[in-house]
C-alpha positions as CSV (number, residue, x, y, z in Angstrom):
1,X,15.5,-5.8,41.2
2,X,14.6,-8.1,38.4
3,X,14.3,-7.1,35.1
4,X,12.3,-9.7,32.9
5,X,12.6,-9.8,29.2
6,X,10.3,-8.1,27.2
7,X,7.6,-10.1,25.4
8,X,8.0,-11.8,22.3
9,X,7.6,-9.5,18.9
10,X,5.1,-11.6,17.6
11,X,2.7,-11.9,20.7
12,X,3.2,-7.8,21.0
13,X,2.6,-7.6,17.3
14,X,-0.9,-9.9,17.5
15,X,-1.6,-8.8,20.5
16,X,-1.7,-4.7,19.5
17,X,-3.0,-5.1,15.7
18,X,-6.2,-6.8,17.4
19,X,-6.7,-4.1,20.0
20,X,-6.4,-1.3,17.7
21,X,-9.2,-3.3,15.6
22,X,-7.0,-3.9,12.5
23,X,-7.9,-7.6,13.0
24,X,-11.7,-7.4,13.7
25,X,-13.2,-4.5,13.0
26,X,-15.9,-3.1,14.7
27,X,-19.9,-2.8,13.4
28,X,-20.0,0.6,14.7
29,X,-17.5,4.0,14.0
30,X,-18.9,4.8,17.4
31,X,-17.2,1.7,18.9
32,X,-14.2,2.2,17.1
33,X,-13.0,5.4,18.0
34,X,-13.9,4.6,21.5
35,X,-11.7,1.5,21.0
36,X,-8.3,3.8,20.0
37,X,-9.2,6.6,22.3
38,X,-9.2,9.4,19.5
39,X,-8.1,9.8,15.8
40,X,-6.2,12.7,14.0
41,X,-8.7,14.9,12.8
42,X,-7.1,16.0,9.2
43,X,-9.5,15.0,6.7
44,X,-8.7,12.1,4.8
45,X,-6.6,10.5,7.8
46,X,-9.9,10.8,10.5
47,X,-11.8,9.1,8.0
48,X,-9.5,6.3,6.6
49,X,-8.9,5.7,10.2
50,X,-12.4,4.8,11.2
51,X,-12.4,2.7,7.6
52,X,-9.9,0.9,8.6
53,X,-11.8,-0.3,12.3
54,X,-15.2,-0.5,11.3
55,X,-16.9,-2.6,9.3
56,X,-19.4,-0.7,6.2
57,X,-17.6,2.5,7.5
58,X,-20.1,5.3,5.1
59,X,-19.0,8.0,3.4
60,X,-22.0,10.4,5.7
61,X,-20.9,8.8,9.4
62,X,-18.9,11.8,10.4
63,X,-21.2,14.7,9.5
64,X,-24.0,12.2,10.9
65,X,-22.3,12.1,14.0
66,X,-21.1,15.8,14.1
67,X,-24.9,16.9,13.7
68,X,-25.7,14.4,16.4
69,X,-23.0,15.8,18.6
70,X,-21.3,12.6,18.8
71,X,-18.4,13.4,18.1
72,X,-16.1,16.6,18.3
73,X,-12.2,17.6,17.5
74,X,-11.0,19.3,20.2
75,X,-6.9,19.3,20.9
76,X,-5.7,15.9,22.3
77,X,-3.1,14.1,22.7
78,X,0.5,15.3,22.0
79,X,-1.9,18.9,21.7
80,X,-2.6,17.9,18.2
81,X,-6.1,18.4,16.8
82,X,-8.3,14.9,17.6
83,X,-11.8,13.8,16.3
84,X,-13.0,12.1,19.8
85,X,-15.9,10.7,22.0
86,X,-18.5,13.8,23.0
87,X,-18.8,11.7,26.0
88,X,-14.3,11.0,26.7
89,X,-13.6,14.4,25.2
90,X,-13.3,16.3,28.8
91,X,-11.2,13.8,29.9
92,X,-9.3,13.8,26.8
93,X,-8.8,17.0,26.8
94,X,-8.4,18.3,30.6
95,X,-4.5,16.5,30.4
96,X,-3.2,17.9,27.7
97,X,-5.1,21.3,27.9
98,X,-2.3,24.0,27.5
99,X,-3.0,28.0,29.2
100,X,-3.5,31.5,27.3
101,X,0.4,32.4,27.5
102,X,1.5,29.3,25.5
103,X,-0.5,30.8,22.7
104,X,1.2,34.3,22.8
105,X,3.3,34.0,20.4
106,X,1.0,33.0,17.9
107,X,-1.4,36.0,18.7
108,X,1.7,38.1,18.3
109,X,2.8,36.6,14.7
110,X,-1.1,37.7,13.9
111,X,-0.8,41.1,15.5
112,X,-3.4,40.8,17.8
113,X,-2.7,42.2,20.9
114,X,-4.0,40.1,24.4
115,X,-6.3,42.7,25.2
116,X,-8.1,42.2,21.4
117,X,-8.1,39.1,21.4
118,X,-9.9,38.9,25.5
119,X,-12.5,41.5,22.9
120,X,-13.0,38.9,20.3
121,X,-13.8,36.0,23.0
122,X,-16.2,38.0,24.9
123,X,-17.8,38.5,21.2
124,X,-17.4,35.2,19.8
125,X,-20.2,33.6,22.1
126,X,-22.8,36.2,20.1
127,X,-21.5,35.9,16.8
128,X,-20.5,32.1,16.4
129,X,-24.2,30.6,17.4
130,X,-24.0,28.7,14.2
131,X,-21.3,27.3,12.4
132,X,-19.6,29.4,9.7
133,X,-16.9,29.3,7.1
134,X,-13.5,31.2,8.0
135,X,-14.9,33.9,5.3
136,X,-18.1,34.2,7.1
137,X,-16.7,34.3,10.7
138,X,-14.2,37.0,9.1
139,X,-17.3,39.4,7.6
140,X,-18.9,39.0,10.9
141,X,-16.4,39.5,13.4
142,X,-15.3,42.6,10.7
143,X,-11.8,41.2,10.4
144,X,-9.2,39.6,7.7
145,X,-7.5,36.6,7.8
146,X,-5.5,37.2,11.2
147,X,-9.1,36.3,12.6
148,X,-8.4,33.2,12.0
149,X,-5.5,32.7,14.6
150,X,-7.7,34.1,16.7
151,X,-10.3,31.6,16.8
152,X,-7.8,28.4,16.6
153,X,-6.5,29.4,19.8
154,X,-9.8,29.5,21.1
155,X,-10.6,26.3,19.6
156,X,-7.0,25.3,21.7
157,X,-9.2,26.6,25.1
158,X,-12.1,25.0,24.1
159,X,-14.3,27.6,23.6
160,X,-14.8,26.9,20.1
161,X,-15.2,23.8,17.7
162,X,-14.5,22.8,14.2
163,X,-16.7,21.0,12.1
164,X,-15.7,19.0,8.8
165,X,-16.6,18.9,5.6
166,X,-15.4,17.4,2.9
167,X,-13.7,13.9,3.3
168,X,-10.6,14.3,0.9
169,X,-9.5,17.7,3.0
170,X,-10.1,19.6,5.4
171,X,-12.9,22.1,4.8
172,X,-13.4,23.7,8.1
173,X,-16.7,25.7,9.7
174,X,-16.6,27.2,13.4
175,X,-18.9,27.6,15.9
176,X,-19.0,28.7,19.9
177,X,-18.8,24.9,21.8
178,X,-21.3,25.7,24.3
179,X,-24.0,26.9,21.4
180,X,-23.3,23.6,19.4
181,X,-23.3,21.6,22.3
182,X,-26.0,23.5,24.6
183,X,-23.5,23.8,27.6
184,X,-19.7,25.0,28.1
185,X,-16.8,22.1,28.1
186,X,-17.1,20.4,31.0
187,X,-13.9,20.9,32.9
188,X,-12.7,17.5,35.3
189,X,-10.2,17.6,37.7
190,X,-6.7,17.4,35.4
191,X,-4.7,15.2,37.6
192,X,-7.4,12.9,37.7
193,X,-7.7,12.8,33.4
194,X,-4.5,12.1,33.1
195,X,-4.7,9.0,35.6
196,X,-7.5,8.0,33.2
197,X,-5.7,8.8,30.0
198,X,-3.0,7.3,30.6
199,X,-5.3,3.8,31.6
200,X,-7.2,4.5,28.4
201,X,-4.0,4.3,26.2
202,X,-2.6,1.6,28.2
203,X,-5.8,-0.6,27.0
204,X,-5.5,0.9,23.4
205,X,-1.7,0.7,22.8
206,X,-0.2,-1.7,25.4
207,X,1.7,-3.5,26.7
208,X,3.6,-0.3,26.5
209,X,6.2,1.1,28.4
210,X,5.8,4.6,30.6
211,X,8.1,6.4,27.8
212,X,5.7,5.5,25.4
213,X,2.4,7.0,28.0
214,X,4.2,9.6,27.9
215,X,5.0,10.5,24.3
216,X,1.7,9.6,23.4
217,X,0.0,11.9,26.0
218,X,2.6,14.8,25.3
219,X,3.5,14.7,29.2
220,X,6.8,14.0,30.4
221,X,8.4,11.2,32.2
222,X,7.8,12.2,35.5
223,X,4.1,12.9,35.2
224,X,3.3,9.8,33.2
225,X,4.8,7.7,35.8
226,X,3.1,9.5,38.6
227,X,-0.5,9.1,36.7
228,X,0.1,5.0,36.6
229,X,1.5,5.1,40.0
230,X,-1.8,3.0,41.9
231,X,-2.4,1.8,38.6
232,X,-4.1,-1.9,38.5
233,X,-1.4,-2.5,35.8
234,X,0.6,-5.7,35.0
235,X,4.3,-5.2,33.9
236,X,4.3,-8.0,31.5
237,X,8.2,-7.8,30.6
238,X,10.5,-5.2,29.4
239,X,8.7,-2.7,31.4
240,X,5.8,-2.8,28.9
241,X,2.7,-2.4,31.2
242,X,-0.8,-3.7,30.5
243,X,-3.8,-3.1,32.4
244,X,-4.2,-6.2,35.1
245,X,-7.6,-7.3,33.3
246,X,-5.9,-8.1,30.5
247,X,-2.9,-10.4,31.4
248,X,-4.4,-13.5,30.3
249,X,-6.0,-12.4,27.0
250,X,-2.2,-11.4,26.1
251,X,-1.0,-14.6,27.5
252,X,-3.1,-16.4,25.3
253,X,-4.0,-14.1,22.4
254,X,-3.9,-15.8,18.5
255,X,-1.6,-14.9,16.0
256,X,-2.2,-12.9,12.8
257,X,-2.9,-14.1,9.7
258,X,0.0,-14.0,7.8
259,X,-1.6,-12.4,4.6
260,X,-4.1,-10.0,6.5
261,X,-4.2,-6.3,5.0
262,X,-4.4,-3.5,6.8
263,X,-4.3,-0.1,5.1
264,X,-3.3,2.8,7.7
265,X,-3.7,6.5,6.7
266,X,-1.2,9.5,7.5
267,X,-1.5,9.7,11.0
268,X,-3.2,6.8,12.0
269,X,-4.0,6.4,15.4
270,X,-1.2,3.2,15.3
271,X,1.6,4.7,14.2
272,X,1.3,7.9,15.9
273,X,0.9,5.7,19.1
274,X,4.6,5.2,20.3
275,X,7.7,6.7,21.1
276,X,10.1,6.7,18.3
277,X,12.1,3.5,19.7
278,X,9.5,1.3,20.5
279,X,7.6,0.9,17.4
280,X,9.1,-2.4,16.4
281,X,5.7,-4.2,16.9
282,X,4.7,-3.2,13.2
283,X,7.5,-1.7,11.4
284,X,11.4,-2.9,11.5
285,X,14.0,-0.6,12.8
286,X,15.6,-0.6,9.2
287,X,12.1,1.0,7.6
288,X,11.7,2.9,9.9
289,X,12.9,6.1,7.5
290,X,10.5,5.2,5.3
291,X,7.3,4.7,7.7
292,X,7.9,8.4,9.2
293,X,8.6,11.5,7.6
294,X,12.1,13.0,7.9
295,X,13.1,15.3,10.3
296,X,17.0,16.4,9.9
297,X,19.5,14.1,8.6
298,X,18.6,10.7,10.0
299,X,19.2,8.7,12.6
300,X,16.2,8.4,15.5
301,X,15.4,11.8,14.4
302,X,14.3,10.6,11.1
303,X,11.0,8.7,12.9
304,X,9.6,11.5,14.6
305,X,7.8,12.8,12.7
306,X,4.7,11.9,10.8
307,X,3.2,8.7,10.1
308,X,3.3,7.8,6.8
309,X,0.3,6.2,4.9
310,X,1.5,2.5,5.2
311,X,0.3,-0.8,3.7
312,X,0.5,-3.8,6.6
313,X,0.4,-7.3,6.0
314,X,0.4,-9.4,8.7
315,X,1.0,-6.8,11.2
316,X,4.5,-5.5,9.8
317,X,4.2,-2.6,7.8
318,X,6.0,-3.6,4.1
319,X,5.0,-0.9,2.1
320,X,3.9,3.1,2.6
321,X,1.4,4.2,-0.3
322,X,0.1,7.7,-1.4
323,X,-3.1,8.7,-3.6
324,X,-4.0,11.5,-5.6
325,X,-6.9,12.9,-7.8
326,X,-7.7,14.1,-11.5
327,X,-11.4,14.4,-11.6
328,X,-13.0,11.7,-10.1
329,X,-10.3,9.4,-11.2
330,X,-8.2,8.0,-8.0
331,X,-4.3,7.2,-8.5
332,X,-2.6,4.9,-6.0
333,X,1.2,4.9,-6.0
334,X,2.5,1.9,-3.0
335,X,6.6,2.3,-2.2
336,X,7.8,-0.9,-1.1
337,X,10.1,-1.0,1.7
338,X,12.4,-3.8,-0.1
339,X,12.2,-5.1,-3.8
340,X,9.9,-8.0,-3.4
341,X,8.3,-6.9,-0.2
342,X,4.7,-7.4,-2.3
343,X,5.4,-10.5,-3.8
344,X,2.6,-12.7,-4.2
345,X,0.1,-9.6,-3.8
346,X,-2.7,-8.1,-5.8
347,X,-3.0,-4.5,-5.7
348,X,-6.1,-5.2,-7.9
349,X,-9.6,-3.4,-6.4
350,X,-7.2,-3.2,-2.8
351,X,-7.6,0.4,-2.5
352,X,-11.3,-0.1,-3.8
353,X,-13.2,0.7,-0.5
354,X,-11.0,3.9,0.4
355,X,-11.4,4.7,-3.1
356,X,-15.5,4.7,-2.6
357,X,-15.2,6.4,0.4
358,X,-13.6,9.5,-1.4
359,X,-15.5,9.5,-3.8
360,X,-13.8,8.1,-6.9
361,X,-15.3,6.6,-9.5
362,X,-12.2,4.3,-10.4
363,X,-8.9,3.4,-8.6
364,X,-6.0,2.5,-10.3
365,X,-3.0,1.4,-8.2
366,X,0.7,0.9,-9.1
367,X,3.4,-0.3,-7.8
368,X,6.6,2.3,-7.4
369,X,10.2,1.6,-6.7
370,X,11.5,0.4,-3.3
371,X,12.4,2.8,-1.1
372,X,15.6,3.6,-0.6
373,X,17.6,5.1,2.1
């Protein structure tokens, strides 16, 4: 059988920077988050996500759309928390749903026996018909802290959802899902969400190769491949697969301006997208320590983990950047990958709009010392 190249860096690079909507952003957060499926839903990186694809993104969107039941965050893909679609969430979330024993040990850690914990779910329903605050929920359900375990792994069934607060961190309130929504989760057929998941990320993130399906989904191999099996997909080189429909917009798709910005948060959608080899479409294999936290001593270990806050320009990713606060006063520190990796670029009012969107009343950004292996 013959095994055609894989496509060209550049045409994979313009090509995946405009469908996760770094190039064009959309006029509604709606239409963004449909566009990348979900987003991580740790306050700031859910926000500074949907800033980043959505033009006149507003610091009240997300509690608009939360009281709206828009949106929810509900465990997703990789079975990490996701701010999603109300409408995509049961799909979302049928695949990577996980059962009751996976979460045994945590209920263990927390001392709560199964049989307590089957007491607190048949209670929760009663007690959680509004949102509360974990000390709330705790002098209501007449328990401490371990309460809390409690009601994440319901939050992991479904039975319960959180809501967001604060846009600089997570300030968390928790309610019953079928009060806040007026039904239960709707539960679709699994095998039938995955085959639908796995489409979804394939227009998202590809041309992308099964391996990547599945690190994104948290499946394995086998599974991945079986879900794109009677796919209407288009192996457009390199076993990178793209969904037939889009062949010729890939074939023919422009290139990026070579000065474009694009600030990602900590777990973007983007860089949490791909396994840990194939993410050469934004960020070279030598930065690669630097784009992803550390896990162990290096090597393909080293980009794991999490995605780094990175700075892109012109698709490649040439600088990771962190913020904090004093006050109302926001501080910008960017980490260049190589010494004069921001040449020729003003950091002046660049940060300005996620600044805004925090909060802050001024920015100041600085530039630190390259990064260094």
């Amino acid at each position: 059988m013959e095994v055609t190249a894989a496509p060209d860096l550049e045409q994979l690079r313009a090509w995946s920077y405009r469908r996760q909507l770094l190039a064009e952003p959309a006029d509604d957060a709606m239409d963004a988050l449909h566009g990348v499926v979900a987003v991580y839903s740790s306050h700031p990186s859910a926000p500074l996500s949907l800033l980043a694809r959505t033009r006149g993104f507003g610091a009240g969107w997300l509690g608009e759309a939360e009281a709206r039941r828009q949106v929810v965050r509900l465990s997703g893909p990789r079975g990490s928390i996701h701010l999603m679609p109300v409408d995509t969430a049961p799909r979302i979330f049928a695949p990577v749903r996980l059962p009751l024993d996976k979460f045994a040990g945590n209920l263990a850690y927390a001392k709560i026996e199964r049989a307590e914990y089957d007491a607190l779910k048949a209670r929760m329903p009663e007690i959680l018909r509004e949102p509360m605050t974990p000390a709330e929920a705790q002098a209501a359900f007449g328990m401490g802290a371990n309460l809390m375990t409690a009601l994440r792994v319901m939050a992991y069934e479904g039975l319960v959802l959180r809501l967001g607060g604060s846009l600089r961190t997570d300030v968390l309130r928790y309610v019953s899902t079928e009060a806040w929504l007026g039904h239960p989760l709707d539960e679709p057929d699994a095998d039938e969400s995955l085959r639908w998941l796995a489409m979804e990320y394939l227009r998202a993130f590809g041309p992308a190769r099964v391996k990547d399906v599945a690190w994104w989904i948290g499946a394995s191999q086998k599974h991945a491949a079986e879900a794109l099996k009677d796919a209407d997909t288009v192996d457009v080189g390199g076993g990178m697969l793209l969904p037939a429909n889009q062949k010729a917009a890939f074939a023919s798709v422009q290139p990026i301006d070579p000065d474009a910005i694009a600030l990602l948060p900590k777990w973007d959608a983007y860089t949490m997208g791909y396994a840990p080899d194939g993410r050469r479409r934004f960020v070279a294999d030598e930065h690669l320590p630097f784009a992803y936290s550390k896990a162990g001593t290096g090597g393909a270990g080293a980009t794991s983990g999490d995605g780094n806050p990175l700075l892109l320009r012109g698709g490649r990713a040439i600088a990771a950047w962190s913020h904090k606060f004093a006050g109302h006063k926001m501080t910008v520190e960017v980490t260049p990958f190589e010494p004069r990796a921001l040449a020729s670029l003003s950091l002046n009012s660049l940060f300005d709009e996620i600044g805004h969107l925090l909060g802050a009343r001024s920015v100041t950004a600085k530039i630190g010392e390259p990064a260094l292996i």
